[in-house]
Structure formats: structure tokens, C-alpha cells
C-alpha positions as CSV (number, residue, x, y, z in Angstrom):
1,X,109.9,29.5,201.3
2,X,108.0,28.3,198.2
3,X,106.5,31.8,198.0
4,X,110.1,33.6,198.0
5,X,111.6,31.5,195.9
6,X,108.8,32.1,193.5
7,X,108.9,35.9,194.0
8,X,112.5,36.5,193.5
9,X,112.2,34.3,189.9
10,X,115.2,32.2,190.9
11,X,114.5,28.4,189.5
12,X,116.0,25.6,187.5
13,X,117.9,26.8,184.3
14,X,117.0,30.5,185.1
15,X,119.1,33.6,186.9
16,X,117.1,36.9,188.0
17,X,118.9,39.0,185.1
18,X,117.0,36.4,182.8
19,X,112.9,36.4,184.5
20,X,111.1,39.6,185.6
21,X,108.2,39.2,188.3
22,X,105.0,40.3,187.3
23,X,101.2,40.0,189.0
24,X,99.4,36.7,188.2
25,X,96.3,36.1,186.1
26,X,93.1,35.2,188.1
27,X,93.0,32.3,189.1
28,X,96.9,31.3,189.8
29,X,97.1,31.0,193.6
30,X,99.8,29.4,196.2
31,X,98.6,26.3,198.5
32,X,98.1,29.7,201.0
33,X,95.6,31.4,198.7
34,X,97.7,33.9,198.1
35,X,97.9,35.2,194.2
36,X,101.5,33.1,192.3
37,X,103.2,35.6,190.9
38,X,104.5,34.6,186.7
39,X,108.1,34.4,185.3
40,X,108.8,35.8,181.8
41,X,111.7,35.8,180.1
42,X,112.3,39.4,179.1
43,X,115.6,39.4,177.6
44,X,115.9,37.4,174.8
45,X,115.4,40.5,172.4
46,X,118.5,41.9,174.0
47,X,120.9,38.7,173.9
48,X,119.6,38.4,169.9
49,X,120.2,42.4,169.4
50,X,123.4,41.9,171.1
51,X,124.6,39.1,169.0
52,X,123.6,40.7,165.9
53,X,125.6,43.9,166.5
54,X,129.1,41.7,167.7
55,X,128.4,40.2,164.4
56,X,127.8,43.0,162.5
57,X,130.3,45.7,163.8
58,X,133.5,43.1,163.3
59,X,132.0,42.5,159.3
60,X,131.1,46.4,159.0
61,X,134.8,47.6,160.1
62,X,136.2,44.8,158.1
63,X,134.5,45.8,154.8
64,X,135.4,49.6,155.3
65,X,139.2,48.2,155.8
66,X,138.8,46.5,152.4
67,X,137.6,49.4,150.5
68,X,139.9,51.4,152.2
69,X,142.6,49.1,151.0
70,X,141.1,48.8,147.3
71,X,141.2,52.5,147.1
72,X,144.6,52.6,147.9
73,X,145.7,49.9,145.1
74,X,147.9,52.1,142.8
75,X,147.6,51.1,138.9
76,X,150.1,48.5,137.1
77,X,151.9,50.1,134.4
78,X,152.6,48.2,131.3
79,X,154.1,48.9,127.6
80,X,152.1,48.4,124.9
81,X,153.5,48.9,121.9
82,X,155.0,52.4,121.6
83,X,151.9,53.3,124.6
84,X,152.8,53.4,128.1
85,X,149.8,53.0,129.9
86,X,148.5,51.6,133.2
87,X,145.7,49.4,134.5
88,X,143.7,50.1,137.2
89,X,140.4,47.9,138.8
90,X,138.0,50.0,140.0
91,X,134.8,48.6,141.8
92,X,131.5,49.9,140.1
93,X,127.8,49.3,139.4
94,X,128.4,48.0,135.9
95,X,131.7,45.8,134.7
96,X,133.0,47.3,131.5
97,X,136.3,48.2,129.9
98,X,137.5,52.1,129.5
99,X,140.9,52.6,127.4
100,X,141.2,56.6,128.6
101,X,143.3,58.6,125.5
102,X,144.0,62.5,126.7
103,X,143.1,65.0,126.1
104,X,141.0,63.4,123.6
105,X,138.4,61.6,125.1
106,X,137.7,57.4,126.1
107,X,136.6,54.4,124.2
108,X,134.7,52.2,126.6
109,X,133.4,48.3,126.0
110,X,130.7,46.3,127.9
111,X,132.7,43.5,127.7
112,X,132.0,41.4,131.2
113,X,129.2,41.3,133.9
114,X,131.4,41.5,137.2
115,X,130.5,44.7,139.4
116,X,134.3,45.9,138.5
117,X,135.9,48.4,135.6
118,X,139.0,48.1,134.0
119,X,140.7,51.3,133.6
120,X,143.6,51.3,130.9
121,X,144.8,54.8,130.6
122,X,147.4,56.1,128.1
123,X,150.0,57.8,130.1
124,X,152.9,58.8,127.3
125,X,153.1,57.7,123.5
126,X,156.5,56.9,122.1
127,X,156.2,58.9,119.1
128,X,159.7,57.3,117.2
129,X,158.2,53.4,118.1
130,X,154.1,54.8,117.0
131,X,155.9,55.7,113.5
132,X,157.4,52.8,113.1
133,X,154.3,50.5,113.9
134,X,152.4,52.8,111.2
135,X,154.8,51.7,108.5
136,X,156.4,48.2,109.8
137,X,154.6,45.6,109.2
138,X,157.0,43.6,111.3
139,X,156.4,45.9,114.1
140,X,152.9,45.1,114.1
141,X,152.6,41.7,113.6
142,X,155.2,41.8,117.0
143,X,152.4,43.5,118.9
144,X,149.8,41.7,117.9
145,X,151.7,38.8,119.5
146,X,152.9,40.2,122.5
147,X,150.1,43.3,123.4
148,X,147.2,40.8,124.9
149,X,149.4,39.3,127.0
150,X,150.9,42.4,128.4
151,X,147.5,43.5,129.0
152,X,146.5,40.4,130.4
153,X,149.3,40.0,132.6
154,X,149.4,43.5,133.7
155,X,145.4,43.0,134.9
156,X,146.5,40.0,136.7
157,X,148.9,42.0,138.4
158,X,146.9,44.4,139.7
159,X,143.9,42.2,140.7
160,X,146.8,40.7,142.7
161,X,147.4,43.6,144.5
162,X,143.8,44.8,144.9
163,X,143.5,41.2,147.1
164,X,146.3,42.3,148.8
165,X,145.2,45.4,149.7
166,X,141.8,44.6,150.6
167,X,143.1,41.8,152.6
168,X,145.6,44.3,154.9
169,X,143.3,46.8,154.9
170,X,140.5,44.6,156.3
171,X,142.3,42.7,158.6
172,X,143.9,45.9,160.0
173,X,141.0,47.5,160.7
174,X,139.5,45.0,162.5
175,X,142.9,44.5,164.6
176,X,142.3,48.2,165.6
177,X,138.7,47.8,166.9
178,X,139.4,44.4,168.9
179,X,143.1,43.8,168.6
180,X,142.8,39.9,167.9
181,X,144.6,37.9,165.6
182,X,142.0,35.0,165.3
183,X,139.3,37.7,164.2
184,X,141.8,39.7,162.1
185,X,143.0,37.0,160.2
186,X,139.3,35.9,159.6
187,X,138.1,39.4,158.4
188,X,141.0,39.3,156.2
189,X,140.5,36.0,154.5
190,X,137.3,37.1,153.8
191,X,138.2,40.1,152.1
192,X,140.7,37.8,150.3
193,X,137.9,35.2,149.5
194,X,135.2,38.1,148.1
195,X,138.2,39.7,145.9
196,X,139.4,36.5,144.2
197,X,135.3,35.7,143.8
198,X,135.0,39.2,141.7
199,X,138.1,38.9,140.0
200,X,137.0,35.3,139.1
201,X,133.6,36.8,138.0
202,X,135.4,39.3,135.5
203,X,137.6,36.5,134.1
204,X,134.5,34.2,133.6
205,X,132.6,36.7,131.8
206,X,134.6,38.5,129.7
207,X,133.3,38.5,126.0
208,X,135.7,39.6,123.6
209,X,133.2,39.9,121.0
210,X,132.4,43.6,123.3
211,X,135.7,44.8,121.4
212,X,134.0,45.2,118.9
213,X,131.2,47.7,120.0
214,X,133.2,50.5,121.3
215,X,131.6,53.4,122.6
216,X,133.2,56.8,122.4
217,X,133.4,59.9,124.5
218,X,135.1,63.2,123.8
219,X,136.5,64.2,121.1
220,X,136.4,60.5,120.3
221,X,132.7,60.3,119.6
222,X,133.1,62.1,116.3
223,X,136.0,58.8,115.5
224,X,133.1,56.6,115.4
225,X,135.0,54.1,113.0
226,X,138.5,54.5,115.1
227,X,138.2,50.7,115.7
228,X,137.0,49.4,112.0
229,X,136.6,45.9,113.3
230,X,136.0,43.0,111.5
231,X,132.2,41.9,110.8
232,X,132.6,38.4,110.4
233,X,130.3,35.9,112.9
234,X,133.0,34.0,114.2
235,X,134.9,35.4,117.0
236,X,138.7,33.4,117.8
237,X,141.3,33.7,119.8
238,X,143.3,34.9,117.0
239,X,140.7,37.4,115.7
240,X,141.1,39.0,119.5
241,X,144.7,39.4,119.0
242,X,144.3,40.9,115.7
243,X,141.4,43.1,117.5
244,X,144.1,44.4,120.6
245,X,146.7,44.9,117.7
246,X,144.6,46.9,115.5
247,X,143.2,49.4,118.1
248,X,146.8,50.0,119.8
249,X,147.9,51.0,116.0
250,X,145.4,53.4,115.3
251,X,145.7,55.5,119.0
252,X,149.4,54.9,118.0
253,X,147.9,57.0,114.9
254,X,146.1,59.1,116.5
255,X,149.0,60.2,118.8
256,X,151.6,60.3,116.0
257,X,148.8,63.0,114.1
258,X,149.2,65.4,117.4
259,X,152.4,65.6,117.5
260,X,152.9,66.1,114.0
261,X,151.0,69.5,114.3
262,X,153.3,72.2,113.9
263,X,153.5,75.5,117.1
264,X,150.7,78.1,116.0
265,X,152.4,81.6,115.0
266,X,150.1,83.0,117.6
267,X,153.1,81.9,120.1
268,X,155.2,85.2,119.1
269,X,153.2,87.9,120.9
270,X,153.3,90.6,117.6
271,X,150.5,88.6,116.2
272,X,147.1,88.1,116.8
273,X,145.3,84.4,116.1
274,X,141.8,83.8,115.1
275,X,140.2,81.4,115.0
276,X,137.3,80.5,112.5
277,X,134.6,77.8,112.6
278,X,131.7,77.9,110.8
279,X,128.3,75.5,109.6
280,X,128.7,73.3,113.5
281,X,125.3,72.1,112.8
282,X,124.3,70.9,116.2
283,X,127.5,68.9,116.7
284,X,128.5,69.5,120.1
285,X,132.4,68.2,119.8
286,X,133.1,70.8,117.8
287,X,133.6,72.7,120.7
288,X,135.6,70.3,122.2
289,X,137.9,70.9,118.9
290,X,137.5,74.8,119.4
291,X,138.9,74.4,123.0
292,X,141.9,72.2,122.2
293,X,143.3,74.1,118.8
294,X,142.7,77.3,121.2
295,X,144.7,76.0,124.2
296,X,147.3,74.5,121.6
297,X,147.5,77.6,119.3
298,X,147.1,80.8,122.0
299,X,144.0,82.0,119.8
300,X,142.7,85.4,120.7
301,X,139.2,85.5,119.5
302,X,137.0,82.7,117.7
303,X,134.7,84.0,115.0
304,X,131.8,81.8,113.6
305,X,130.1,82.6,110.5
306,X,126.7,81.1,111.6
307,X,124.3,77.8,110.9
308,X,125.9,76.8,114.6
309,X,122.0,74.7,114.8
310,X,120.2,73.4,111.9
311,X,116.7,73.7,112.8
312,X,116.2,76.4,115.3
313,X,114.2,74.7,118.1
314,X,114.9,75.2,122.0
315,X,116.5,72.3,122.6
316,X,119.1,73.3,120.3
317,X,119.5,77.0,121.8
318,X,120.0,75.3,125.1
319,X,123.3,73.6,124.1
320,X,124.9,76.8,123.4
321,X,125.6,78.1,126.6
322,X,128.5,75.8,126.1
323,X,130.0,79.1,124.5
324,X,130.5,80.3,127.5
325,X,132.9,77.9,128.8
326,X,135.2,78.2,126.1
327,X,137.5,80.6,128.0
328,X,138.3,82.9,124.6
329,X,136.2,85.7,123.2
330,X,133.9,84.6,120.6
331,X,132.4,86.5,118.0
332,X,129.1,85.0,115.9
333,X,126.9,85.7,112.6
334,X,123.7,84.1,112.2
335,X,123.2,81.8,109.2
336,X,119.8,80.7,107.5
337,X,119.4,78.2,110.0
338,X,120.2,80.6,113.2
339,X,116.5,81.3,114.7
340,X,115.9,84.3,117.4
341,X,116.1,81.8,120.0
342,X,120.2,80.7,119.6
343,X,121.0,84.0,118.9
344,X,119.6,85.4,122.1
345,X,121.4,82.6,123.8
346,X,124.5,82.8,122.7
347,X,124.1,86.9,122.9
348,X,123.7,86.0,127.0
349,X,127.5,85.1,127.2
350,X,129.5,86.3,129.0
351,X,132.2,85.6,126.0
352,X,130.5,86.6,123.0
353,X,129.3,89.3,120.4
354,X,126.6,89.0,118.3
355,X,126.7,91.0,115.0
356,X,124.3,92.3,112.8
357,X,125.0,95.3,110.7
358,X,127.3,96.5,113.2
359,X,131.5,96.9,114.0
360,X,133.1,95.8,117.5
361,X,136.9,95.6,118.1
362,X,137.5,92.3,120.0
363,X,141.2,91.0,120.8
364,X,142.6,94.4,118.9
365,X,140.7,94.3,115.6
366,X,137.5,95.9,114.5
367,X,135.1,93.1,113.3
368,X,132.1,94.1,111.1
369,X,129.3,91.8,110.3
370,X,125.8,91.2,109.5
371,X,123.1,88.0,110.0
372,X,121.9,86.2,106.8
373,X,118.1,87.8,106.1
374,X,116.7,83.9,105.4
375,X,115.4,81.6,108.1
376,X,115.5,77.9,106.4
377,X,114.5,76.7,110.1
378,X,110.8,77.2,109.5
379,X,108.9,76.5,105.9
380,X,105.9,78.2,107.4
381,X,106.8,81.6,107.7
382,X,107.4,84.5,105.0
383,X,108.1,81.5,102.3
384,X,109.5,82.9,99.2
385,X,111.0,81.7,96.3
386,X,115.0,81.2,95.7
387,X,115.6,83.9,93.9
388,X,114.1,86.0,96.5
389,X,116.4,84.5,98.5
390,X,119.4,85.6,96.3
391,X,118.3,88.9,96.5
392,X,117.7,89.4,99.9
393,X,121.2,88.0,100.3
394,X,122.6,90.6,98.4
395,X,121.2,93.9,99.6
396,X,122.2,92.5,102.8
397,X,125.9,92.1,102.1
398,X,125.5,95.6,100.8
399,X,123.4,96.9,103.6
400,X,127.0,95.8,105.9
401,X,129.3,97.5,102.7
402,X,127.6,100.8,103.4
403,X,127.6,100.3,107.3
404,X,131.3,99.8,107.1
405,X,132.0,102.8,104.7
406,X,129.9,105.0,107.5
407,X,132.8,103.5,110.2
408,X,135.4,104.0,107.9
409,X,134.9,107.3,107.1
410,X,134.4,108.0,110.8
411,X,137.3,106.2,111.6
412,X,139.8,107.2,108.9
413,X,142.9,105.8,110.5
414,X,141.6,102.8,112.1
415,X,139.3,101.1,109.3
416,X,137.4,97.8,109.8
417,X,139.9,94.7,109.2
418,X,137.9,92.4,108.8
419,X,134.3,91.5,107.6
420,X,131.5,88.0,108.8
421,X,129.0,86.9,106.6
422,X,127.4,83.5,106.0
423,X,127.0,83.5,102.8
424,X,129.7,84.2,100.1
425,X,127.7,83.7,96.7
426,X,126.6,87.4,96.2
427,X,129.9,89.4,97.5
428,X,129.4,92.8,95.3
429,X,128.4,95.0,98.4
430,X,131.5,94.2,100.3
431,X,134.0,94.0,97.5
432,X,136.7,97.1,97.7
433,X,135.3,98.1,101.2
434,X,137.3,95.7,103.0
435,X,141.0,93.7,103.7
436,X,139.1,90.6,104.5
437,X,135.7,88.7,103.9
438,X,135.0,85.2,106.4
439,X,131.9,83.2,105.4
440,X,130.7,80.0,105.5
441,X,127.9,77.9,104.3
442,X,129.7,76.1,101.5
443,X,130.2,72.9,103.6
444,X,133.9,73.5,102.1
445,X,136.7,75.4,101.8
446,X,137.6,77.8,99.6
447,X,140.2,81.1,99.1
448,X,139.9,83.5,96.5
449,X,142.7,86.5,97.1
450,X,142.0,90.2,95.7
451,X,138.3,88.6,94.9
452,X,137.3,90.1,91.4
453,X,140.5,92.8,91.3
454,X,138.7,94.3,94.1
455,X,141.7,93.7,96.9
456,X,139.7,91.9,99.5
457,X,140.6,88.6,100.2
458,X,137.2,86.7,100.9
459,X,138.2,83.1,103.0
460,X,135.5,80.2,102.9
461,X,135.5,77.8,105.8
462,X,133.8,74.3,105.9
463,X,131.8,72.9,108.4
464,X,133.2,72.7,111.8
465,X,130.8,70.5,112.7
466,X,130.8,68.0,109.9
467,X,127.5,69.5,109.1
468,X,126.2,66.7,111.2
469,X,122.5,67.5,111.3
470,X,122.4,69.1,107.8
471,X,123.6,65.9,105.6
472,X,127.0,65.6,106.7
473,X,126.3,61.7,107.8
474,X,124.8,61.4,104.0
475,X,128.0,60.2,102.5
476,X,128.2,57.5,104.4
477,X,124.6,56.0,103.6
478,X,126.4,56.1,100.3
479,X,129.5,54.3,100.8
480,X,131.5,56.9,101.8
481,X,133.4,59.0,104.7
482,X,131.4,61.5,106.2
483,X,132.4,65.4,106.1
484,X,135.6,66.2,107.5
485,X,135.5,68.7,111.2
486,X,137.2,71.7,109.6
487,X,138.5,75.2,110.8
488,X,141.1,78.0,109.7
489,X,143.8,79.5,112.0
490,X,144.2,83.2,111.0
491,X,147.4,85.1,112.1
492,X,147.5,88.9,111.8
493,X,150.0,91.5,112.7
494,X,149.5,93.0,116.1
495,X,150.7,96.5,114.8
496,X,149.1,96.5,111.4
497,X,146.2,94.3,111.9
498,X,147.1,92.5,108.0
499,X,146.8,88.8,107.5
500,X,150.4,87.5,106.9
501,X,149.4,83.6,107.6
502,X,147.0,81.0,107.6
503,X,146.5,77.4,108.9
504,X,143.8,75.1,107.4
505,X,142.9,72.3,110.1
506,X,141.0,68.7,108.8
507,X,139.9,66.3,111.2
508,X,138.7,63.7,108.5
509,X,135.7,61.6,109.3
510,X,137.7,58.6,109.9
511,X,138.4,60.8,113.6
512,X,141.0,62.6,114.7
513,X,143.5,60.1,113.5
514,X,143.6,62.0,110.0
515,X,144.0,65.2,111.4
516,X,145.8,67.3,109.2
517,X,147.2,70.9,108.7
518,X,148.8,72.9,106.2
519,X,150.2,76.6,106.0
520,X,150.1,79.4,103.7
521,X,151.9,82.3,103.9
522,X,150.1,85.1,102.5
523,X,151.5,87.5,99.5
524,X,153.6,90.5,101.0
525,X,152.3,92.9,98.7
526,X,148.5,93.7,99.0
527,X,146.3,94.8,96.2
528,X,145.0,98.4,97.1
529,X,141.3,98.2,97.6
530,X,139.2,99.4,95.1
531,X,135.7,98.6,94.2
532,X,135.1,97.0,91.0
533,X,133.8,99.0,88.2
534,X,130.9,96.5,87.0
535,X,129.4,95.9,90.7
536,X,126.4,96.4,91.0
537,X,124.8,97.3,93.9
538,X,121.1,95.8,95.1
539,X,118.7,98.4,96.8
540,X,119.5,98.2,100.7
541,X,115.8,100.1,101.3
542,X,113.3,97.9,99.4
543,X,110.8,96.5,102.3
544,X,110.0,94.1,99.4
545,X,113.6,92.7,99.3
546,X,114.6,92.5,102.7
547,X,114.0,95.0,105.5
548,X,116.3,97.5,106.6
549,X,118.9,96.1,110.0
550,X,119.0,98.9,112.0
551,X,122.8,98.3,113.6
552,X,122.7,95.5,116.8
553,X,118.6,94.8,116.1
554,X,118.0,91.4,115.7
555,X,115.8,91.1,112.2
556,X,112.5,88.4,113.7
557,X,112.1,85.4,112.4
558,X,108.7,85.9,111.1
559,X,110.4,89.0,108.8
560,X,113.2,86.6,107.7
561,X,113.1,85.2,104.1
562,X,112.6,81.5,104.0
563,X,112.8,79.9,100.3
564,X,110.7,77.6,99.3
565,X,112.1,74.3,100.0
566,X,110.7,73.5,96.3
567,X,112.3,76.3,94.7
568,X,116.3,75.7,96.5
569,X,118.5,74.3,93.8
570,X,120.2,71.2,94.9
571,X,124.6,71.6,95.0
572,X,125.5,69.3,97.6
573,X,129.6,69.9,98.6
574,X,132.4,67.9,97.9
575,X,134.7,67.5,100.6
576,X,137.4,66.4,97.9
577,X,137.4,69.2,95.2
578,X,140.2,71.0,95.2
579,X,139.6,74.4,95.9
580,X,139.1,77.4,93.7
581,X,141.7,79.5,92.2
582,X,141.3,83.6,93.4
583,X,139.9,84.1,89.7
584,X,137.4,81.3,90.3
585,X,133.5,82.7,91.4
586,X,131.8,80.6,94.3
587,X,129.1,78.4,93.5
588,X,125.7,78.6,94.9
589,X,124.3,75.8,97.2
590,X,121.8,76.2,100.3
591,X,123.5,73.8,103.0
């Protein structure tokens, strides 16, 4: 009996699903001699591996239930100020604070170490209550009391139904997978518990010194002084007020500038709007501007009188492929800083047309224009002096004055309208050949109508860019505001392709809370074209000057002029100076 009881493993504190028999070692024998089998417990493994997974599926389903639930929190609205707005918690890897502005971009702050954002998002401005906060000082010292409390409150609110949420959610979920109310209400007081904790963290954390180090996205990023904060060391309760206040004022600002902007003409369908931009200098939120005045203004083309990069390198040509996205045909001239490189890239979109001694008709009109012959890029290559320079600008201008005759006379009743070049400083092989001259370069704006008595208008844009890479920022080394983001809206009749209005758009460097715009209406009688009588006209065939542009062939960069950087007079713009009368010549400067 001994030997059974021993072979089917049953003994004190043991049941055969807990022992397996296996063959003795030598030397383990039963008082018969036979061989004693040995009991090992085999499933301890098991038990532990069960345990661990009732332990972990229950806290598994329960956390999916909370997330579920925290997804499902809707935001708190609140009124701030003339803003309606909402906040929203959002779980994430890093705990900052994101006030979201559309269309124009996001200002975000680090401001506490809790795994959490907090979204505010601007959802409609009062535009009546944002003018009065601009010019009441009553008004604002009333936010400044009350805004940091509705904010506060209106985050407490919605922490308060993220608990709530995550606690339903959890508990719910694990009702579903064992349908019992002790477990349920466990997994949900959990959720509750790990909420609170987080929302606790935030609350413990939170610097208010973070509000002032904003961090801008969007069209924002070029507003990098939106929030001109105080500097001062010592950071108070008061001073955060004062902090909430200020920042709700300006976006009240920047709101009220918006809406201020009056409806493009290019919303009557007998007209045809361009847009021109010119000198971006590397700045990529100038196409974030390009996209929202062409959404806002129904523009038909964008033209872009060149220096779109500043040095020329790869890295620069690969962030023009953004050209492409831009959803509008766009229409480009090299400037002295355009290399090969970024005209071959922008030449690959799908959008655009690259000119150089040519005519193309894009959104109705027939568009001349010609690349500047100097490469500033690169120092190393075909250096010249200035006045080289100055010459091989002008037998290029005249080089596109001849190609445009040629289309003209071609095309006798359906001339060129309009003509690109970067540079405006040596105009006499263009003047009397056609309605219109667009350049850049200047770094500023300037209009001169019926340009010498020859009756072509000749328009000067700014940069679009702020000339960031090309001394825009220079200004305020000095003390000052950098270069103001600038463009011209250009509205022609469909039928007989004349200019009869323009719009000049500022975005001053303060950001996009200065924007500003102002409309001319263009004389309804036009001066006959006629070229002057003193022009003189530069050789267009002299190798020595500049070579010959055979139509649509790029000129290499090695072939290119590049003046001395010696030798380049000095002119920096002023974005203040009024600009010139019609009469007035342009001045020379090498941006």
C-alpha cells in the first residue's frame, strides 16, 4: 500500500493535479528493494502565470476604459475677453501649454512637467469687445482681473470631467469583461486616483515664469515679439495677471487687424488678381502669407521677382518644393542670389514657370521676363567689379526689351502686359516697350507711373520675406523693428488685361498684429507708350558684358557676373521712407 500510495503522489498537503511521478535516482529504494518513485511539484509556474494574467487583464481593460474615457472628454469653453475659446487636457509625452490662434498658427509655453498639455484654442473673436479692449483702458484693466481666473476655472473644469470620464470609462469596461461591481468600482477608483495624481502634478509644477518664453508656429513665428513681456527678475502674482492680460490684448489685436482687411477686387469675376512677392530670402512663412492673402483675395497667379534664397546652397533649393503646394500658378525670375540649383527646383513644379528671356500667358495675361545675369551666391566664380555689374544689368533688361518687341510684333493684337525683372536700377531697355515693369531687390517699395514719360508703369515690391537671411534681422541688433513681410495685390481687367487697382499689404515686424493695407486706384487715362528719346541702349551681344539668353536657357552659374564684394556700394533700405514720386529715379543698392 505504501508503494501505491507513493506512485499515485497522493500525500499530506498535496493533490495529484499538484505532483507528477517521475523515475527515482539510484539509490532511492522501498523496504521491498524496489526503486521509490520522486514527487515534484510541476505547477507552480502555471498557478504564478495564472495569477499574473487575472491581475493583469482586469488592470489592462481598465486602463483602455480610461483612455477611452479621456478621449472622449469634450473641451470647456470659456470667454476671455472679447475671445471665445475652449480648453482641452490632452495626455502627452511632454506637459506644456499651446494657445492655438487660426488660421494663423500656435504660441506654445513649457510651463509644467506633468505628462499632460493644455490646449486653449481660439474658437471666435468678438471684434466690437477686441476694439474696445485696444482703446479702453478700463476694459483692460477688467480683464486683467477677471481672465486668469476664467482660465483657471475653466482648466479645473475640464480636469473635472477628464476624472470623470476616465473613471466611467474604466469602470465600464471592466464591468463588461467580468460584470462585478466590487472590481468595477475598484478599476474605477483607480482611474480616479491616477487622474487627480496628474492633474495634481500639473498644478504643482506649473511655472508662470514659462509665459514668458513663448514659442511660435505658423504664421506666428515671424511675431516673435507678439508677447513683449516684461524682463524684470521677479516674477508675482500680479506680474502673471498683467502677463494673461497682455497676451489676450494683442491676439485681440491681431484678430481685430484681419478683419479690418477690406474683400480683394479679384471677388468680381471681370478681373484678374496677381499677386506679387519678391526678395523671401529663405524665410519659409512667407509662403504661409502667399497662401492666406491667395485664399482670402481669389488671386489668379503669384509672380516673384527673384532672391527667393540668399546664398544658393542645396539645402536652400530643397525648401522650395513648397511651391508646389501653394494650389495657384506661380510665375518666378531669378535674382543675384537665385543659383542653378533653386531654379531647377522650383522649374520641377507642377505650378510654376520659370522665365528667362521668354513670354508665357498664365491666368489670361502674357508675362515676359528675364533672370538677373549676376550670381552674388558665390564670390569665387567670374568675380567682377560693380560696374560690371551695372552693365551686365542693363544689356540684360534690354536683351528682354528686344525679346518682347520680336512677340509684339508677332503678336500685334495681343501684346505682352506685363514685364519681371529683379532689378529696377537700369530700366532703359524696357521703357516704352511695355504697360507694366514688376521688380524687386530694393528691400522696399516703390511706384513710379509713366516711368521717365515713357508710359510704363514700373512697380517695386519689398521683401516678402523680411529679407530674413540677407540683413533683414539687422535693425534689430540696432534697436530697431526688423523689415516688415510685404506684397502687392494687382487687379487687372479680364477683357483688357490694364491695371485699374492695387493693394499694398505690410505685415510689420512686430507680427501680424500690424498688418496693414491700403488701395490705389490707378489713373483712367494711360500715357501711350513711347520710348524715351535720350535712352540709350547697352549692347545685348557683347560676350564681354554679359552673354547672350537664348529664350528658356538657363545662363550657368559659372557664366553669371558676380561683383566683387569689395567693389558693391553699401545703400541699405529703409523700411520707413516714403516712397518715390513717378518723376523720382530708383536708387541703387545690392540687397
Amino acid at each position: 500500500m505504501a508503494a501505491t500510495s507513493a506512485g499515485t503522489g497522493s500525500g499530506p498537503g498535496t493533490t495529484p493535479a499538484e505532483t507528477e511521478t517521475i523515475p527515482a535516482e539510484t539509490g532511492d529504494r522501498n523496504d521491498d528493494g524496489t526503486a521509490a518513485p520522486e514527487q515534484r511539484p510541476v505547477g507552480r509556474a502555471r498557478r504564478a502565470a495564472r495569477r499574473l494574467g487575472a491581475l493583469a487583464l482586469p488592470v489592462l481593460l481598465a486602463l483602455a476604459g480610461a483612455w477611452i474615457g479621456i478621449l472622449l472628454t469634450p473641451a470647456t469653453p470659456v470667454q476671455v475677453g472679447p475671445l471665445a475659446a475652449t480648453v482641452q487636457l490632452r495626455p502627452a509625452l511632454e506637459g506644456r501649454t499651446v494657445i492655438l490662434l487660426p488660421p494663423v498658427g500656435e504660441v506654445a509655453f513649457d510651463t509644467h512637467a506633468a505628462p499632460v498639455t493644455i490646449e486653449a484654442r481660439v474658437r471666435s473673436v468678438d471684434i466690437d469687445a477686441a476694439q474696445e479692449l485696444i482703446y479702453s483702458s478700463e476694459a483692460r484693466s477688467r480683464l486683467e482681473r477677471d481672465a486668469p481666473d476664467d482660465i483657471t476655472s475653466a482648466a479645473i473644469r475640464n480636469a473635472g470631467l477628464h476624472a470623470l470620464f476616465a473613471t466611467v470609462g474604466a469602470a465600464g469596461m471592466t464591468a463588461l469583461g467580468w460584470r462585478r461591481v466590487r472590481r468595477s468600482v475598484v478599476a474605477g477608483g483607480v482611474a480616479l486616483g491616477l487622474t487627480a495624481a496628474t492633474c495634481g502634478a500639473v498644478a504643482l509644477t506649473f511655472r508662470p515664469q514659462a509665459l514668458a518664453q513663448p514659442q511660435f508656429d505658423g504664421l506666428l513665428s515671424q511675431a516673435a515679439t507678439l508677447v513683449d513681456l516684461g524682463q524684470g527678475t521677479a516674477f508675482d502674482y500680479s506680474s502673471y495677471r498683467s502677463t494673461i492680460s497682455q497676451f489676450v490684448n494683442q491676439v485681440s489685436a491681431l484678430y481685430v487687424a484681419a478683419d479690418s482687411l477690406p474683400q480683394g477686387l479679384g471677388a468680381h469675376g471681370d478681373l484678374i488678381t496677381v499677386l506679387h512677392v519678391s526678395d523671401i530670402h529663405d524665410n519659409p512663412q512667407a509662403f504661409d502669407v502667399i497662401r492666406q492673402i491667395s485664399g482670402q483675395f481669389d488671386v489668379d497667379a503669384v509672380v516673384d521677382t527673384g532672391d527667393i534664397v540668399s546664398w544658393g546652397t542645396p539645402f536652400e533649393d530643397a525648401q522650395l518644393s513648397t511651391i508646389g503646394t501653394l494650389g495657384v500658378p506661380y510665375v518666378f525670375v531669378a535674382g543675384n542670389h537665385d543659383g542653378a540649383g533653386a531654379v531647377a527646383t522650383i522649374s520641377a513644379q507642377p505650378n510654376a514657370t520659370v522665365l528667362n528671356n521668354q513670354v508665357a500667358e498664365v491666368a489670361g495675361l502674357r508675362i515676359a521676363g528675364i533672370g538677373d545675369p549676376r550670381f552674388a551666391a558665390d564670390d569665387s566664380t567670374d568675380a567682377g567689379d560693380w560696374q560690371a555689374g551695372t552693365h551686365a544689368i542693363a544689356a540684360t533688361t534690354a536683351m528682354l526689351g528686344e525679346t518682347i518687341d520680336e512677340y509684339d510684333a508677332a503678336h500685334p493684337e495681343e501684346g505682352v502686359d506685363l514685364a519681371l525683372i529683379h532689378d529696377p536700377t537700369q530700366p532703359e531697355g524696357l521703357l516704352g516697350r511695355v504697360p507694366l515693369v514688376l521688380s524687386g531687390h530694393m528691400h522696399s517699395s516703390n511706384i513710379q507711373l509713366d516711368r521717365d514719360g515713357s508710359g510704363t508703369d514700373w512697380m517695386t515690391v519689398g521683401s516678402s520675406g523680411g529679407a530674413l537671411a540677407s540683413g533683414g534681422v539687422l535693425p534689430v541688433l540696432d534697436g530697431g523693428e526688423p523689415l516688415g513681410l510685404e506684397a502687392r495685390l494687382l487687379y487687372f481687367d479680364a477683357s483688357t488685361h490694364r491695371l485699374v487697382a492695387y493693394d499694398d499689404v505690410r505685415m510689420g515686424g512686430l507680427g501680424l498684429v500690424s498688418v496693414s493695407i491700403q488701395r490705389h486706384q490707378m489713373p483712367t487715362d494711360d500715357a501711350p507708350l513711347e520710348v524715351p528719346e535720350d535712352a540709350v541702349e547697352p549692347p545685348t551681344e557683347d560676350p564681354g558684358v554679359v552673354p547672350s539668353v537664348e529664350p528658356g536657357t538657363p545662363v550657368p552659374d559659372d557664366q553669371r557676373v558676380t561683383p566683387s564684394a569689395t567693389d558693391v556700394p553699401s545703400t541699405p533700405a529703409d523700411p520707413s521712407a516714403p516712397e518715390q514720386s513717378p518723376s523720382a529715379p530708383a536708387t541703387t543698392s545690392t540687397p
